[in-house]
C-alpha positions in Angstrom: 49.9 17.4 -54.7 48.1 14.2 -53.2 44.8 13.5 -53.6 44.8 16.4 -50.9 31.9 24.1 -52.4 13.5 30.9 -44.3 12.6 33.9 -42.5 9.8 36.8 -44.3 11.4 39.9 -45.3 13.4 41.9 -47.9 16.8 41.3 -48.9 18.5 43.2 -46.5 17.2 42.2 -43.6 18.4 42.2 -40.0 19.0 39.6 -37.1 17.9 39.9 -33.8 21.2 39.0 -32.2 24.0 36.0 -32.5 26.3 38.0 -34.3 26.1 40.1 -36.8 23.6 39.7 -39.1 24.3 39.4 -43.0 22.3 40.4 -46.2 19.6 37.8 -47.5 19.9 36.4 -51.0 16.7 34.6 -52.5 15.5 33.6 -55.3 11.8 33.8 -55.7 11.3 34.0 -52.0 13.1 31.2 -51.1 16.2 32.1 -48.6 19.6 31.5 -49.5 21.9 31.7 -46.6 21.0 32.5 -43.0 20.6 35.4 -41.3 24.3 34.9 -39.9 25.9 33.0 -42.6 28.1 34.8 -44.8 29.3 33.5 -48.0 31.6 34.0 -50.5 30.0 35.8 -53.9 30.5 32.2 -55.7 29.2 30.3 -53.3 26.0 32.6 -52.9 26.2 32.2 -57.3 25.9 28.3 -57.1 23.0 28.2 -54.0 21.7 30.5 -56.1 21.9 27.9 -59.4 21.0 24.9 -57.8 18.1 27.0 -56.4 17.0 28.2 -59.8 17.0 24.3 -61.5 15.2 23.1 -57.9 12.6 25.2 -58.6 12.3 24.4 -62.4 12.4 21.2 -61.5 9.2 21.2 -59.7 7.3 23.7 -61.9 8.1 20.8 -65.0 6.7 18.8 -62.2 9.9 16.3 -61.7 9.7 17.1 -58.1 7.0 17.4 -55.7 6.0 21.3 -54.5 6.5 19.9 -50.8 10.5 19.5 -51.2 11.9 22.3 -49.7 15.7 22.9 -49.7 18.2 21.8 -47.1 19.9 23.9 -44.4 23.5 25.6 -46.1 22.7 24.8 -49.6 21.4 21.2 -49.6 19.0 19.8 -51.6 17.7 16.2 -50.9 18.1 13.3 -52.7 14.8 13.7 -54.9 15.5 16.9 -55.6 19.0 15.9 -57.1 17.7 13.1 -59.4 14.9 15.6 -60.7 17.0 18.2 -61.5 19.4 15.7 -63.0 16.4 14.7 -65.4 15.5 17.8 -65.9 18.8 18.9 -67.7 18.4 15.5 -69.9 15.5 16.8 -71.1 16.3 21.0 -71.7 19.8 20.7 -72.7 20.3 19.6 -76.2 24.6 18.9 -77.0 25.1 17.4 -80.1 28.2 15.6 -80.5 31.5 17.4 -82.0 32.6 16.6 -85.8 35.9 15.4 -86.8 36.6 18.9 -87.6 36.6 20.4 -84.6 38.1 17.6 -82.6 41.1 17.9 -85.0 41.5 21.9 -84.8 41.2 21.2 -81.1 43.9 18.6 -80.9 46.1 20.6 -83.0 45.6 24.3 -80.4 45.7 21.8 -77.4 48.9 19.7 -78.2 49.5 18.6 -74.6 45.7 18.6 -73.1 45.9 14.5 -73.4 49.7 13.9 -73.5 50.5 10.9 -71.5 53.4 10.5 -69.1 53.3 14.2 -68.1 54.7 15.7 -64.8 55.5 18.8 -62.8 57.6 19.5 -60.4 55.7 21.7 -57.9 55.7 23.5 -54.5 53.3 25.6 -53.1 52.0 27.6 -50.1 48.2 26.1 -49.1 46.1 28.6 -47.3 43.5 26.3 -45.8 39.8 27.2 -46.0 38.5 25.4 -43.0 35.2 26.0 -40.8 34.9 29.5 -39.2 37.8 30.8 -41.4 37.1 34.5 -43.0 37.8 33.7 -46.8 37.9 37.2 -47.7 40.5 38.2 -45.5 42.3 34.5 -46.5 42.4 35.3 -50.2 43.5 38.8 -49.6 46.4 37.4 -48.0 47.1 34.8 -50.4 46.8 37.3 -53.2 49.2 39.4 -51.2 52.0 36.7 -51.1 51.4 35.6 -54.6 52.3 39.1 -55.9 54.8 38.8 -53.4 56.0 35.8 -54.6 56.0 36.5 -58.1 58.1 39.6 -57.7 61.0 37.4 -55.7 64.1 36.9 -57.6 66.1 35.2 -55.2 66.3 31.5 -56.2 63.5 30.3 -54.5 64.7 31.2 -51.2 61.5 33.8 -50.4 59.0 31.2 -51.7 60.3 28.8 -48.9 60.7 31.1 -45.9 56.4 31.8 -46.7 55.9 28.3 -46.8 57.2 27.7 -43.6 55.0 30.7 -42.4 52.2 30.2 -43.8 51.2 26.8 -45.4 48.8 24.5 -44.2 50.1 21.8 -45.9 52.8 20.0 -44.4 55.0 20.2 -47.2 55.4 23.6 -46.2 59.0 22.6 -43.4 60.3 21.5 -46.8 59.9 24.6 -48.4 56.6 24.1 -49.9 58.1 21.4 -52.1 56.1 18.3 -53.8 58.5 17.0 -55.7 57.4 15.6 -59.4 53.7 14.7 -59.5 51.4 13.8 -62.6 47.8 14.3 -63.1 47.1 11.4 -61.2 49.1 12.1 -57.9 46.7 15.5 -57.8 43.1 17.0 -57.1 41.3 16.9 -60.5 40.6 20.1 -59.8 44.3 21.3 -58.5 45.7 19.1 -61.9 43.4 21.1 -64.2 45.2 24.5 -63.1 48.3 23.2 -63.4 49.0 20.8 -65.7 48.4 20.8 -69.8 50.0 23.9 -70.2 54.0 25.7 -70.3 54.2 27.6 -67.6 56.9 28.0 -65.5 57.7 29.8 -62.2 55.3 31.0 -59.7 51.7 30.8 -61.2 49.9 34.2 -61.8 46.3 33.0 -60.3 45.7 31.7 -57.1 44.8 27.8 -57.9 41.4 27.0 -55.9 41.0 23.4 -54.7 38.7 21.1 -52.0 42.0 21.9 -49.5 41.8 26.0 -50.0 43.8 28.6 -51.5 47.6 27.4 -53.5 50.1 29.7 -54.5 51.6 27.2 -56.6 55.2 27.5 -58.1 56.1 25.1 -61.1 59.3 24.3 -60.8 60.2 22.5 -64.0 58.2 20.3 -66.5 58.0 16.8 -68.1 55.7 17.1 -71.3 55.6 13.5 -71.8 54.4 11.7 -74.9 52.3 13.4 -76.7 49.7 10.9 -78.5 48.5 10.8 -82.0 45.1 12.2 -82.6 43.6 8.9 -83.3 44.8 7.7 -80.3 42.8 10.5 -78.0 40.3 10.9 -80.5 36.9 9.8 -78.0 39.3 11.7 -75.0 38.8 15.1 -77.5 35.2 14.0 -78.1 34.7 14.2 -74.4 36.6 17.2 -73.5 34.4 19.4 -76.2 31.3 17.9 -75.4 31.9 18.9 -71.5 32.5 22.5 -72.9 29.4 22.2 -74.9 27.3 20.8 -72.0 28.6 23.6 -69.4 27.8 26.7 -71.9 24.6 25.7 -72.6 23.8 25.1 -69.2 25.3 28.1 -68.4 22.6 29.9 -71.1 19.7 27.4 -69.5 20.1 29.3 -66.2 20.4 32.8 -67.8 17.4 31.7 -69.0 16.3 31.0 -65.7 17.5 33.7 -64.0 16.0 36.0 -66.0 12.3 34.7 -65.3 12.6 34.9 -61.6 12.6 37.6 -58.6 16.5 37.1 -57.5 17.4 39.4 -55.0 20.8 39.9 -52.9 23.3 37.7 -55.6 24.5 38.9 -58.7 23.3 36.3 -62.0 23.3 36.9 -66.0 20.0 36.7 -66.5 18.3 36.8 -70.4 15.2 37.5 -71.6 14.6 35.0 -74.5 15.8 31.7 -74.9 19.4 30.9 -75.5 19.3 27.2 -75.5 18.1 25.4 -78.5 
């Protein structure tokens, strides 16, 4: 695919008119969403996250008590750089051995290989403004299970394409034709591509553009390198993994310090980072 996420009260409060009104998440008093803004249960999770580290942020005093956050989730541009400096200074990732670098390499064989390509076509339910994603992802699950049950050569797959894709691939059938890592959304590519699958995918694959049910065609493994040739790539890849869990435990840690109400976060009561 071509390069084609505050008013006093409780936490269920009501509006006074413009619609109807929504449950309030916040975390330590500070709102979440609006009165009339209704989110999706991750989204609410990472307002909820970047809420958590703003706050942390100022009590390490990186950031002054007088920022305050941004309408629908923003934080300014101070409040970015602290929190950035803050997670310098609480998470701790050493860097992997040889060891595991190796035993990765070997359970991963095509993660880095180089030349690879799929042949793809999918259906692209389009999140745009004012769209209800609930209702949008219970229709794409619907035609994924759909989908998946078909067993008529493909010819199903393109008749919903031509229904219901957003993309315009979808008068073609839904088809892309054969695409590499490169031709993709890094975060489209990283659902599709490193591993053997073939045939209609069994998760929806989430991207900037919306909702894919994405068929794989056929594959192109490549070539796939020698360890010492990907050997800083491997580094890399196991350090991101590293960084992410322990920030993941840093704002358990967080969490479970703080008065969150109307979102659901792991929280833990001692501290998981070292």
């Amino acid at each position: 695919m071509a390069q084609a996420p505050a008013p006093a009260g409780g936490a269920a409060e009501l509006a006074k008119g413009g619609g109807p009104a929504v449950e309030i998440a916040r975390v330590n008093g500070v709102a979440l969403n609006g009165p009339h803004e209704r989110l999706e249960e991750e989204a609410l999770r990472q307002r909820a996250c970047t809420e958590l580290l703003r706050q942390a942020a100022q009590q390490a005093g990186l950031l002054p008590a007088s920022d305050v956050p941004g309408a629908e989730g923003a934080v300014s541009v101070e409040a970015s750089d602290a929190i950035e400096r803050l997670l310098e200074r609480e998470l701790s990732v050493p860097d992997p051995s040889e060891d595991a670098c190796r035993r990765y390499h070997e359970a991963h064989p095509v993660a880095h290989a180089q030349g690879e390509r799929a042949q793809l076509r999918h259906v692209l339910f389009a999140v745009t403004p004012g769209v209800d994603v609930k209702q949008l992802r219970l229709r794409a699950e619907a035609l994924l299970i759909e989908l998946r049950c078909a067993d008529d050569g493909g010819a199903q797959f393109a008749r919903a394409a031509a229904q219901w894709s957003n993309c315009p691939s979808g008068q073609q059938g839904g088809e892309l034709g054969w695409l590499t890592r490169a031709d993709c959304a890094p975060e489209f590519a990283r659902e599709v591509f490193g591993g053997n699958e073939i045939g209609v995918l069994a998760r929806l694959v989430h991207s900037r553009f919306g909702l894919h049910v994405v068929e794989v065609v056929a594959r192109d493994p490549g070539r796939q390198p020698a360890f010492e040739e990907v050997r800083q790539a491997v580094a890399l890849t196991l350090r991101q993994q590293a960084w992410v869990n322990a920030l993941r435990q840093y704002l358990q840690l967080l969490a479970g310090a703080a008065q969150v109400e109307g979102v659901a976060l792991d929280a833990a009561s001692s501290p998981l980072v070292q």
